[in-house]
GULUM-793634 format. One line per 5 residues: their letters; for each residue x, y, z of C-alpha. Coordinates in nm, 3 decimals, always signed. Layout:
A = X/Y/Z ~ ...
END
This chain:
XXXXX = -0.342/-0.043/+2.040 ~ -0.115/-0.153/+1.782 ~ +0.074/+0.048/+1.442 ~ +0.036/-0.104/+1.158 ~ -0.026/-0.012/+0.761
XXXXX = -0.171/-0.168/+0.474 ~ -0.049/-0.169/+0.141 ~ -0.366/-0.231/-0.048 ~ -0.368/-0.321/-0.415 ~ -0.712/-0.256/-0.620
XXXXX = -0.773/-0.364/-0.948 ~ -0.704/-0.126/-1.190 ~ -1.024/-0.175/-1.395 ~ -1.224/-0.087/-1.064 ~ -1.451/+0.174/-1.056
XXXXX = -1.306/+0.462/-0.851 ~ -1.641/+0.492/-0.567 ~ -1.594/+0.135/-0.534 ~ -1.216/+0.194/-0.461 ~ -1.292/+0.448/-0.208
XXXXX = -1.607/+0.276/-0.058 ~ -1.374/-0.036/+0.027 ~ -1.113/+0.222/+0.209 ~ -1.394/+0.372/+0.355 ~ -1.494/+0.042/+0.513
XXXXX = -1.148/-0.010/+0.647 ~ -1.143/+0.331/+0.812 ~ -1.487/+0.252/+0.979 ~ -1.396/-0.030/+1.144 ~ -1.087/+0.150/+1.284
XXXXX = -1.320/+0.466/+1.389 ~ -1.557/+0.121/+1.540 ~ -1.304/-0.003/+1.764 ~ -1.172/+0.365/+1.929 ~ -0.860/+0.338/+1.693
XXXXX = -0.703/+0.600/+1.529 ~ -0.649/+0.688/+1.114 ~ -0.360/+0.831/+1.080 ~ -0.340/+0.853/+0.695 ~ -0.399/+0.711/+0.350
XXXXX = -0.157/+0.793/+0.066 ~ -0.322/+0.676/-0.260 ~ +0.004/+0.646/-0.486 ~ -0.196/+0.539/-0.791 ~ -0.163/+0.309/-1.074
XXXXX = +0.130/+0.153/-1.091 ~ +0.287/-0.148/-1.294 ~ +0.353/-0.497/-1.130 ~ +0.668/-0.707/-1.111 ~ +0.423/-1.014/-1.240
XXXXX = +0.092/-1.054/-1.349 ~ -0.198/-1.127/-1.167 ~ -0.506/-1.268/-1.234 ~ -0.385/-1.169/-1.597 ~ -0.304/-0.810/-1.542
XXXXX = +0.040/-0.642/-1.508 ~ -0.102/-0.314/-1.314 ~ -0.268/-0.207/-0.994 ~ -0.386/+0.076/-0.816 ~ -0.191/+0.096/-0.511
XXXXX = -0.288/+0.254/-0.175 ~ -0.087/+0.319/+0.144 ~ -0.303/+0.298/+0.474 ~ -0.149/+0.405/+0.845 ~ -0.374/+0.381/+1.140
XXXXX = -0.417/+0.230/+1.473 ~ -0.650/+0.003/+1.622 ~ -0.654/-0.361/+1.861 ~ -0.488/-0.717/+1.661 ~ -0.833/-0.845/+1.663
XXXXX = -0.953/-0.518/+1.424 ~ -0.708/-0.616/+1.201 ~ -0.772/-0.996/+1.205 ~ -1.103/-0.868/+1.088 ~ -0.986/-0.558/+0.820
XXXXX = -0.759/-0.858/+0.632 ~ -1.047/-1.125/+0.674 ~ -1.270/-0.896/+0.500 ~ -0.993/-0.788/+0.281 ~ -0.972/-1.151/+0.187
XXXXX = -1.305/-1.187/+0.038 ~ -1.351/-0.844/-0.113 ~ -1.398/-0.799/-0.491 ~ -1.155/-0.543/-0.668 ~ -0.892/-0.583/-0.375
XXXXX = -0.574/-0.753/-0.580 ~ -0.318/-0.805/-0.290 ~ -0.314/-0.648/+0.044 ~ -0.063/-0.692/+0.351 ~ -0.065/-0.576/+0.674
XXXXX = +0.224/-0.514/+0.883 ~ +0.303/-0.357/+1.171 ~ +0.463/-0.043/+1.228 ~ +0.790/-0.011/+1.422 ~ +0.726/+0.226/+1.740
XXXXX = +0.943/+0.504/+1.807 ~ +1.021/+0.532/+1.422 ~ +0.966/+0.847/+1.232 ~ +0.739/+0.652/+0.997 ~ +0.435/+0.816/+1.104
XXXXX = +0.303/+0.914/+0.719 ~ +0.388/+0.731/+0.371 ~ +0.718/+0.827/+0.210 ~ +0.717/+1.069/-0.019 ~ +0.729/+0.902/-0.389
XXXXX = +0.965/+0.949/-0.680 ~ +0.789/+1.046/-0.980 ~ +0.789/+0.800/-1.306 ~ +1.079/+0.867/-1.537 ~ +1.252/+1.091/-1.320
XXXXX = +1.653/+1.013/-1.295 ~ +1.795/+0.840/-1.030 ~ +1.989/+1.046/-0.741 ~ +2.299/+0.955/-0.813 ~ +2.442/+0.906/-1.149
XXXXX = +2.623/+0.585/-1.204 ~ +3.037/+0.632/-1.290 ~ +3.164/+0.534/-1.589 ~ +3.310/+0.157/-1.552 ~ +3.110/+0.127/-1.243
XXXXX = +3.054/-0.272/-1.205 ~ +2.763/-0.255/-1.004 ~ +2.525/-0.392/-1.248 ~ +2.765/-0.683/-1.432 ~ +2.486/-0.788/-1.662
XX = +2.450/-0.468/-1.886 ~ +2.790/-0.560/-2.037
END
């Protein structure tokens, strides 16, 4: 048994059921093969660094489980081929690593952490 999450983008014009039927699907096939779910952080719409398939947002989901390689060969083959799913990508998790649950998120609009100094040159092309 492997780590891994899925960042899973769903087009934004998708019906929400749908959404959740096709996460649904993903976390059956984990529960199939004596994995384990470990979470799913839905982080919402959000807007894309480029357009695709002619739209510039995406619904955006974070998924954390467990299961065998070949489960997953088969979650991103059916991925693949599944209408309403955007962009997807699986990676594996890194063992020993806190990462057990999705980050926490920074809301829209809120400032940054740090304010920048005045004559900081860390961003050159504002000038």
């Amino acid at each position: 048994m492997n780590d891994y999450e899925i960042m899973l983008l769903l087009d934004p014009e998708l019906a929400e059921e749908r959404g959740n039927e096709i996460i649904q699907r993903i976390r059956d096939s984990v529960d199939g093969a004596q994995g384990t779910w470990d979470g799913h952080e839905p982080w919402g719409r959000r807007r894309l660094a480029y357009e695709i398939g002619h739209k510039s947002e995406a619904v955006y989901h974070l998924l954390l489980f467990s299961c065998p390689p070949e489960t997953l060969a088969e979650i991103t083959r059916v991925l693949k081929i599944t209408d309403g799913v955007m962009r997807h990508g699986a990676y594996r998790r890194v063992k020993g690593s806190t990462h057990t649950k999705a980050p926490a998120q920074v809301a829209v609009g809120a400032p940054p952490s740090a304010p920048a100094e005045d004559g900081d040159d860390s961003n050159p092309a504002a000038e």
